[in-house]
N, C-alpha and C positions, 0 to 999 in steps of 0.2 A: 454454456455458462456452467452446467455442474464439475464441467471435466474443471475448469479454473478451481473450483473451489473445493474440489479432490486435490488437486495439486496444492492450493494452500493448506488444508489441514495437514496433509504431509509433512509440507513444509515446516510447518510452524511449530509440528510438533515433534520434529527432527532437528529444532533448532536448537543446540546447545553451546550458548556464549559461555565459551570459561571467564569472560571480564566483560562486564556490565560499564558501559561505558557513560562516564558522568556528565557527556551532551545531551543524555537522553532527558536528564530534569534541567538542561539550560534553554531546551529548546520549547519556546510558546508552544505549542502545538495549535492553538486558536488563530495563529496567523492567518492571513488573507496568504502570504507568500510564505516558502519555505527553500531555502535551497544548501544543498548536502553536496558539496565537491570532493571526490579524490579521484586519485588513479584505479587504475585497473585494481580490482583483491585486496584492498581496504578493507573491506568489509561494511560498505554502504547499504547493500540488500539486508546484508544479516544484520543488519542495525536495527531496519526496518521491520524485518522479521520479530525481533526481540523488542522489538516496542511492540507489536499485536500480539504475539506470545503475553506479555506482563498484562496490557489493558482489554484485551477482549477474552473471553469464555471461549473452550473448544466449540467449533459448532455454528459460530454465532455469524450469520451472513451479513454483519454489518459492515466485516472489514475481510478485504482481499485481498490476496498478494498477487499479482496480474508479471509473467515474464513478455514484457512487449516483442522480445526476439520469435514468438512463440505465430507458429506459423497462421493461426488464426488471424490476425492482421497486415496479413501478406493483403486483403483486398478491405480491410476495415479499418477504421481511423480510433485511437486512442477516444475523439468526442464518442464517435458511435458509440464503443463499449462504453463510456461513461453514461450516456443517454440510459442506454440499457441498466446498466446497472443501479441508475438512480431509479429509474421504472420499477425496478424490481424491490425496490424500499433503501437503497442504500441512498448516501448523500456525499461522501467522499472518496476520491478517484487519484489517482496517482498514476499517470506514464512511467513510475519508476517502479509500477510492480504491487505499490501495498495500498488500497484500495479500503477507505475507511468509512461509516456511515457517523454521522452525531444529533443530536437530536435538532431539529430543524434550521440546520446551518449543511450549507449546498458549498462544495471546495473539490479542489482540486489539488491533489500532493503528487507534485513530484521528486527526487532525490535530488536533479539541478534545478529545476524550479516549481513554482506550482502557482496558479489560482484558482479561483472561483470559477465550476463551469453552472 
């Protein structure tokens, strides 16, 4: 789990959007459901990125950017690290990478879709 959350401060803090894109205040974020389509290099990760960049503090384990390609879930299921990671004080999870906590509300975000785990 800390290698994950080495790899999102990285991230997050190597993220620099030159355009701040205006889905980011169209979108509920309290949804039960959330779903983010495009092709390939869109820029749906770095969306993602740049939304925990603006709403969480360096540092703050509530929210994670998780690369599901990432060989750790070669023998682990997206639920497991969600399990896990709500264990650990978080409360929202994302298959698409960015992994968020809120205060007693339990979700699941992913970039094509998400619920409640």
């Amino acid at each position: 789990m800390e290698a994950f959350f080495r790899t999102h401060a990285y991230l997050v803090e190597h993220t620099n959007a030159p355009v701040r894109r205006l889905l980011m205040d169209e979108i509920d974020w309290s949804c039960r459901m959330i779903g983010i389509r495009g092709t390939r290099g869109v820029g749906k990760t770095t969306f993602l990125l740049q939304y925990a960049k603006e709403h969480f503090e360096p540092g703050d384990r509530s929210c994670l950017y998780v690369n599901i390609n990432n060989f750790y879930f070669q023998g682990r299921s997206i639920v497991d690290f969600a399990g896990e990671f709500y264990y650990r004080g978080a409360a929202r999870c994302s298959s698409t990478r960015c992994l968020r906590k809120t205060d007693g509300a339990r979700s699941s975000r992913n970039a094509t879709t998400s619920t409640r785990v």
